[in-house]
VEXPAVEX-455138 format. One line per 10 residues: for each residue x, y, z of N, C-alpha, C. Coordinates in Angstrom, 1 decimal, always signed. Layout:
N
X/Y/Z/X/Y/Z/X/Y/Z; ...
***
This chain:
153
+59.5/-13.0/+2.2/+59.2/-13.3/+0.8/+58.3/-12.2/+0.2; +58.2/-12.0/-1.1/+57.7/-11.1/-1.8/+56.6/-11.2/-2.2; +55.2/-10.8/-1.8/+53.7/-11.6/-2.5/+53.4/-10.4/-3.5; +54.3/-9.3/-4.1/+52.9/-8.7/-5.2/+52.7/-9.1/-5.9; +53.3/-10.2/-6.8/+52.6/-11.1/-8.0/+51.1/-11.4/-7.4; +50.9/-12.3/-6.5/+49.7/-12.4/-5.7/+49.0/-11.7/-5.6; +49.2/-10.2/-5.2/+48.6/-8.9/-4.8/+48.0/-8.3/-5.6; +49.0/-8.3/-7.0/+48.8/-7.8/-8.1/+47.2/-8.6/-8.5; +47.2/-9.9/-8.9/+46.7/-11.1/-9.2/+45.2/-10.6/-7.9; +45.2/-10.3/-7.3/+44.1/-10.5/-6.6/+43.5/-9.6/-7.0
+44.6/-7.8/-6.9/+43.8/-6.7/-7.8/+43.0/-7.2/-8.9; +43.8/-7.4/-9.9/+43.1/-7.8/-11.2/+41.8/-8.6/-11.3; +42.0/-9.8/-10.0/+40.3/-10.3/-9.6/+39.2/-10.1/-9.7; +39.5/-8.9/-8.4/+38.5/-8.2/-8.1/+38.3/-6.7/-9.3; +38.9/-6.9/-10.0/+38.5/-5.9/-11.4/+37.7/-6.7/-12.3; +38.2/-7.9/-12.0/+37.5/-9.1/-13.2/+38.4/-9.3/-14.6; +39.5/-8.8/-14.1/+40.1/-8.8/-15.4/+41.1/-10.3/-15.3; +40.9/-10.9/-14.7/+41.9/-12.2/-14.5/+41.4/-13.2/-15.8; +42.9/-13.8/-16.1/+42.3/-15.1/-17.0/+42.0/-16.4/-16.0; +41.9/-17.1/-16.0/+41.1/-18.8/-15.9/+42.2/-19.3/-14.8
+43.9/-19.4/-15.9/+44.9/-19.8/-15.3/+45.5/-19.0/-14.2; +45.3/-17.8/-14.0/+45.7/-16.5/-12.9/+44.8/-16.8/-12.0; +43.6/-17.4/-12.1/+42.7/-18.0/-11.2/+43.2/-19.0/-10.2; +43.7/-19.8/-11.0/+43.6/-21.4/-10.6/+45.1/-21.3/-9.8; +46.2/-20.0/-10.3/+47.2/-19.6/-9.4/+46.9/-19.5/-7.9; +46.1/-18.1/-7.7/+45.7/-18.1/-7.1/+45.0/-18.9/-6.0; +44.0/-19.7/-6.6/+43.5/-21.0/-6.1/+45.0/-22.0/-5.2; +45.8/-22.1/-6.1/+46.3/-23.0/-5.7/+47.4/-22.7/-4.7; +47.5/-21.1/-4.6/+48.4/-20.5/-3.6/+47.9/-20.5/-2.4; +46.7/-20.4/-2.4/+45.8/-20.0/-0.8/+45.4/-22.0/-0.6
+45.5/-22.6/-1.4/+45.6/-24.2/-0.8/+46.8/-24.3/+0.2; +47.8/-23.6/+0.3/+49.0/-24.1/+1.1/+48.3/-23.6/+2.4; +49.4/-23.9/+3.2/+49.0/-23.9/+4.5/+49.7/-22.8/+5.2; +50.7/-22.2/+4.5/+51.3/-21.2/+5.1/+51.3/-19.6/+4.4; +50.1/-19.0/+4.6/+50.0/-18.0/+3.8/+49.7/-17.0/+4.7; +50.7/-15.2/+4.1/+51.0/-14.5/+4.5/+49.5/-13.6/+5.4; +49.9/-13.0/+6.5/+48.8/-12.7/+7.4/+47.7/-11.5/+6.7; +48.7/-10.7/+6.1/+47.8/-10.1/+5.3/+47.1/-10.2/+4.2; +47.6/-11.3/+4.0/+46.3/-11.7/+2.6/+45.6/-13.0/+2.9; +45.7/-13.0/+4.9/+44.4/-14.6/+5.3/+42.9/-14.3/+4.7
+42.6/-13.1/+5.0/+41.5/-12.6/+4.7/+41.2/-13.1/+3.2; +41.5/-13.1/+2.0/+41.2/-13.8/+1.2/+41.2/-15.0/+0.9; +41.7/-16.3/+1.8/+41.8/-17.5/+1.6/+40.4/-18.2/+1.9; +39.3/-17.4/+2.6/+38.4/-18.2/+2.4/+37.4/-18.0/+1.0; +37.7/-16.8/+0.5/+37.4/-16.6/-1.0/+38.0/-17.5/-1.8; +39.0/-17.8/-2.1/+39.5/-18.6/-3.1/+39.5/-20.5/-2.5; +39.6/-21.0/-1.4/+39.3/-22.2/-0.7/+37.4/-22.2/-0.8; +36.9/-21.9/-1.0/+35.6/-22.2/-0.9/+35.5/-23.2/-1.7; +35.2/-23.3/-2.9/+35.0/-24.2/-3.9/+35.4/-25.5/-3.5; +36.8/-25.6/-3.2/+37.0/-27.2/-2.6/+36.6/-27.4/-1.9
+36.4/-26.7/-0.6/+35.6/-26.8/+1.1/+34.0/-27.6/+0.5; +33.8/-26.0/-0.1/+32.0/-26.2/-0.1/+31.3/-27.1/-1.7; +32.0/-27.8/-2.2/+31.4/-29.2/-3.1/+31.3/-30.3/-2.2; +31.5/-30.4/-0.8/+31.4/-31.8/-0.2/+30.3/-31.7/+0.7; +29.7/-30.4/+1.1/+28.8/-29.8/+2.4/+27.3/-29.2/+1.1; +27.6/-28.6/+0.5/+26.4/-28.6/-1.0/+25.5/-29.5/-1.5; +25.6/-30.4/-1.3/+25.3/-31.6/-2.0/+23.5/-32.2/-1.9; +23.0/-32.3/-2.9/+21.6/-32.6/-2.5/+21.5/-33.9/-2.1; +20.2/-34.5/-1.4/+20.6/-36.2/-1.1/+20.1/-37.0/-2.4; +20.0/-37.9/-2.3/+19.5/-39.1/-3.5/+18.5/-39.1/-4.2
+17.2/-39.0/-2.5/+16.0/-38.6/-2.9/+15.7/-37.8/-3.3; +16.1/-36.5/-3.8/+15.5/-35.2/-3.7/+14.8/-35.4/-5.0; +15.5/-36.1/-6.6/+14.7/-35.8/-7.8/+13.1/-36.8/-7.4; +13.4/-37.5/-6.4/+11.9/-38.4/-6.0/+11.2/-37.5/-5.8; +11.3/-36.7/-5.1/+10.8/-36.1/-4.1/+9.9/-34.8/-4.7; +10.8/-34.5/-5.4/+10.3/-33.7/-6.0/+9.4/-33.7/-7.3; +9.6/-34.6/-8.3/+9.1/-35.4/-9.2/+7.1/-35.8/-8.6; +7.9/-36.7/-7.4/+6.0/-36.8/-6.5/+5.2/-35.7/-6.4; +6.1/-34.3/-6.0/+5.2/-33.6/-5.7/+4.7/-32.4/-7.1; +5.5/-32.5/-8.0/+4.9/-32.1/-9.5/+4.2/-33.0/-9.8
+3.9/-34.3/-9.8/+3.0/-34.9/-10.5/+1.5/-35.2/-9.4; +1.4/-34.5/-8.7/+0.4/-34.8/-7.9/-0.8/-34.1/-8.6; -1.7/-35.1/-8.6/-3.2/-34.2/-9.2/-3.6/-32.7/-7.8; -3.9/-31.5/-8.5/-4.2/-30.8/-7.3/-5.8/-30.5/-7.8; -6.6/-30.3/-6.3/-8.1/-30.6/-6.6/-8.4/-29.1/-6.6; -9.1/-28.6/-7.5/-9.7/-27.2/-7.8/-10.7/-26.9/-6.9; -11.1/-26.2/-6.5/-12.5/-26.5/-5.6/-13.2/-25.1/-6.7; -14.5/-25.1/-7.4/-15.5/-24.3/-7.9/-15.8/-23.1/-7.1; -15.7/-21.9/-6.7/-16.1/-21.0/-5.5/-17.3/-20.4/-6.2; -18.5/-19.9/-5.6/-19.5/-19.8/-6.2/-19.5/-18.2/-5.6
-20.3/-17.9/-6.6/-20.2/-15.4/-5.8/-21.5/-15.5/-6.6; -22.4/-14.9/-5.1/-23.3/-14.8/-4.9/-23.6/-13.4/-6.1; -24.9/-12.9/-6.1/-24.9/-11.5/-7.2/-25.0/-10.4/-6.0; -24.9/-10.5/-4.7/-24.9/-9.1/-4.1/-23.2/-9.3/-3.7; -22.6/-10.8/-3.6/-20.6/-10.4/-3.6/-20.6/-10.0/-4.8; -21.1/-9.8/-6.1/-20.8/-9.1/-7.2/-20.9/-7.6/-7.0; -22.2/-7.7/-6.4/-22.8/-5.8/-6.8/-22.1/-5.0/-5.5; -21.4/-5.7/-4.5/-21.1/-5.1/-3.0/-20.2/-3.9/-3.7; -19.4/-3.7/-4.7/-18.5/-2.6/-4.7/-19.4/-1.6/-5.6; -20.4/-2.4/-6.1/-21.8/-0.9/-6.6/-22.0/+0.0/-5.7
-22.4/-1.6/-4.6/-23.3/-0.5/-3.5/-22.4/+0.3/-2.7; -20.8/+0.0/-2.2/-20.0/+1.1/-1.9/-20.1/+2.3/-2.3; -20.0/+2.1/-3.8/-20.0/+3.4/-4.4/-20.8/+4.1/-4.4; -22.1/+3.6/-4.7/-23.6/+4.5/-4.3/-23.8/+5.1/-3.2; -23.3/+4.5/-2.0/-23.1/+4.8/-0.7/-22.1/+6.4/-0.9; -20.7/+6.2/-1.0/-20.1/+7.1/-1.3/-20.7/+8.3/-1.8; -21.1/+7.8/-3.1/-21.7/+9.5/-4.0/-22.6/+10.0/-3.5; -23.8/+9.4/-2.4/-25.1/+9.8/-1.7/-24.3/+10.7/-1.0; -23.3/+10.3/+0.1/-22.5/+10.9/+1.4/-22.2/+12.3/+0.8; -21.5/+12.3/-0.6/-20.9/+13.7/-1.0/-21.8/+14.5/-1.6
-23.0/+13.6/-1.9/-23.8/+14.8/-2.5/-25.1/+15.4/-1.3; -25.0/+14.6/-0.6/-25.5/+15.1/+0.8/-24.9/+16.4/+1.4; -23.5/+15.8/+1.7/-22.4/+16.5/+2.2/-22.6/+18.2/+1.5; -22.7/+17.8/+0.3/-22.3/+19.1/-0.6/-23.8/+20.0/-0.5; -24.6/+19.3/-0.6/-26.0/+19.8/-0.2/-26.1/+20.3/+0.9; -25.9/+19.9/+1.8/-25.6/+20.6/+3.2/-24.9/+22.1/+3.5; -23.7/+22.0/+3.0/-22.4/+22.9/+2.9/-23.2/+24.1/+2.0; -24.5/+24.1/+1.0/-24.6/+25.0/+0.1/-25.5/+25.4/+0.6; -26.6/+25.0/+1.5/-27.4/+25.6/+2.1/-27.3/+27.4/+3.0; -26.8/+27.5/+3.4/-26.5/+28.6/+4.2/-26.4/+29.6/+2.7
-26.1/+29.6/+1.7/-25.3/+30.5/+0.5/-27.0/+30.7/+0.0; -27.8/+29.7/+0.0/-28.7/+29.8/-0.9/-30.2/+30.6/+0.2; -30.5/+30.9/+1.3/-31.2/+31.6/+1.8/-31.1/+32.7/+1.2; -32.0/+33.6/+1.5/-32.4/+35.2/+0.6/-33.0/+35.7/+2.0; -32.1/+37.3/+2.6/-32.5/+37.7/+4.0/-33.8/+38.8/+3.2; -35.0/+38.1/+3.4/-36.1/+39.3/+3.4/-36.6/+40.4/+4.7; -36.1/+39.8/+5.6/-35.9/+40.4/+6.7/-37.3/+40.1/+7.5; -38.1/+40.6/+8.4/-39.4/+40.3/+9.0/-41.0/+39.9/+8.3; -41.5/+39.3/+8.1/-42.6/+39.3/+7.7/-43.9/+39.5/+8.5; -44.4/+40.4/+8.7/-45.7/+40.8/+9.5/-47.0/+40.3/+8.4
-47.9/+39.7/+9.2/-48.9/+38.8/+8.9/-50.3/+39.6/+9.6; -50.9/+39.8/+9.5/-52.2/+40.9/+10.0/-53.3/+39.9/+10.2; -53.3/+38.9/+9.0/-54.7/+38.1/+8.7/-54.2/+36.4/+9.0; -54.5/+35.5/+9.9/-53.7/+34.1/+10.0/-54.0/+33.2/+8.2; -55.1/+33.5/+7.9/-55.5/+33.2/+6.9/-54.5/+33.6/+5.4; -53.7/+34.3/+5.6/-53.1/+34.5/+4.7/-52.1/+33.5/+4.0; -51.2/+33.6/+3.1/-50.3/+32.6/+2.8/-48.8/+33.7/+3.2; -47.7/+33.4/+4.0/-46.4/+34.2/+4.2/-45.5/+33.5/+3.1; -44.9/+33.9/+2.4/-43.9/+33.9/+1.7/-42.7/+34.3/+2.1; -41.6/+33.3/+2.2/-40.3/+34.0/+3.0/-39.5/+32.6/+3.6
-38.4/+32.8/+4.4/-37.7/+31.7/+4.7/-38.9/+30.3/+5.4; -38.6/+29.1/+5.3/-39.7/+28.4/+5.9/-39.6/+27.9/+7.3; -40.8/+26.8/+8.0/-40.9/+27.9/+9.5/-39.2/+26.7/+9.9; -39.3/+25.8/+9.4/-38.2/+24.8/+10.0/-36.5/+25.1/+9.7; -36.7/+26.8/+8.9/-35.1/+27.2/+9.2/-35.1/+28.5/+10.3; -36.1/+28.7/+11.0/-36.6/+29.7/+11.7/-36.2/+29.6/+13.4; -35.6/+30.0/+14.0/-35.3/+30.0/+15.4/-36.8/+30.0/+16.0; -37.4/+31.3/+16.0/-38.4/+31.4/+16.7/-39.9/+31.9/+16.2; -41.0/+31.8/+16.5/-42.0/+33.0/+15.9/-42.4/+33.9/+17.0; -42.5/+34.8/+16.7/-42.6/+36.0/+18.2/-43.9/+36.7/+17.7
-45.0/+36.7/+18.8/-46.2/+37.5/+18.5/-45.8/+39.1/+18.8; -46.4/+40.1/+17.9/-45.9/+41.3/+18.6/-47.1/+41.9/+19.0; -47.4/+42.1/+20.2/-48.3/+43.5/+21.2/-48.4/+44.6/+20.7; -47.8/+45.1/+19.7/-48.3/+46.2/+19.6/-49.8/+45.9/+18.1; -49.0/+45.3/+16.6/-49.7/+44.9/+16.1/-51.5/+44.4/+16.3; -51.5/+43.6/+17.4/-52.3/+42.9/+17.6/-52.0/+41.4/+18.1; -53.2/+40.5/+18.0/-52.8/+39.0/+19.0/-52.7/+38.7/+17.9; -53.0/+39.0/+16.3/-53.0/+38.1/+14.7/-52.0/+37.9/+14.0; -51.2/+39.2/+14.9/-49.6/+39.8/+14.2/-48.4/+39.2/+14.4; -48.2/+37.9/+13.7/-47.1/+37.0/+14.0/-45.7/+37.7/+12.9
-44.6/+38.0/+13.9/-43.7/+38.3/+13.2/-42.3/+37.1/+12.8; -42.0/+36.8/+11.7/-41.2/+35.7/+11.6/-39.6/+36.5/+11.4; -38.9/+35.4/+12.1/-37.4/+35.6/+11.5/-36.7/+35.3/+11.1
***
């Protein structure tokens, strides 16, 4: 037997181009029981609808059920925020901008020394001007100067 009217009819389907009644052809061809092997693959597409309106089905209760649980008063509970849970993402931040301006402070140091090179000191009494003693590796007395003669570097 010949199926491309069917064939055709399924094409058109799946394009969306079918009317209502090309539908219900369809429909009512894949109801039989003897339909060709190569178009079984489609019969559970078109058999669904009758199959699946008896297994679908909500039970009795459901608009109860549901009904109770929209109309249930729900209790709000007040949550109270303290003013430091308020200010906590200030103090992040403060935190933060200290870190990078530290950071940045650090990093700029080395650029901003001035190499004066040795300072010899003759009198202890004096005031040195020059790098200060806590960026200083060492202070070295020099013997030839004298014991007064602190050389810095």
């Amino acid at each position: 037997m010949d199926y491309k009217y069917i064939e055709q009819l399924i094409q058109r389907y799946f394009e969306c181009q079918t009317t209502l009644q090309e539908e219900e052809i369809l429909k009512a061809f894949f109801t039989q029981e003897e339909v060709p092997v190569r178009l079984l693959k489609y019969k559970d597409l078109f058999c669904y609808e009758q199959n699946g309106q008896k297994d679908d089905c909500l039970g009795e209760d459901f608009d109860e059920k549901i009904m109770k649980m929209i109309q249930e008063p729900q209790v709000v509970k007040a949550k109270t925020i303290k003013l430091t849970d308020r200010l906590r993402p200030l103090f992040k931040a403060a935190a933060v901008v200290a870190i990078v301006l530290s950071i940045g402070m650090a990093a700029q140091m080395p650029y901003n020394e001035t190499e004066t090179g040795p300072v010899v000191a003759e009198n202890t009494d004096t005031i040195i001007t020059g790098p200060s003693v806590a960026k200083i590796d060492s202070i070295q007395v020099d013997s030839l100067l004298g014991t007064n003669a602190v050389i810095i570097k």
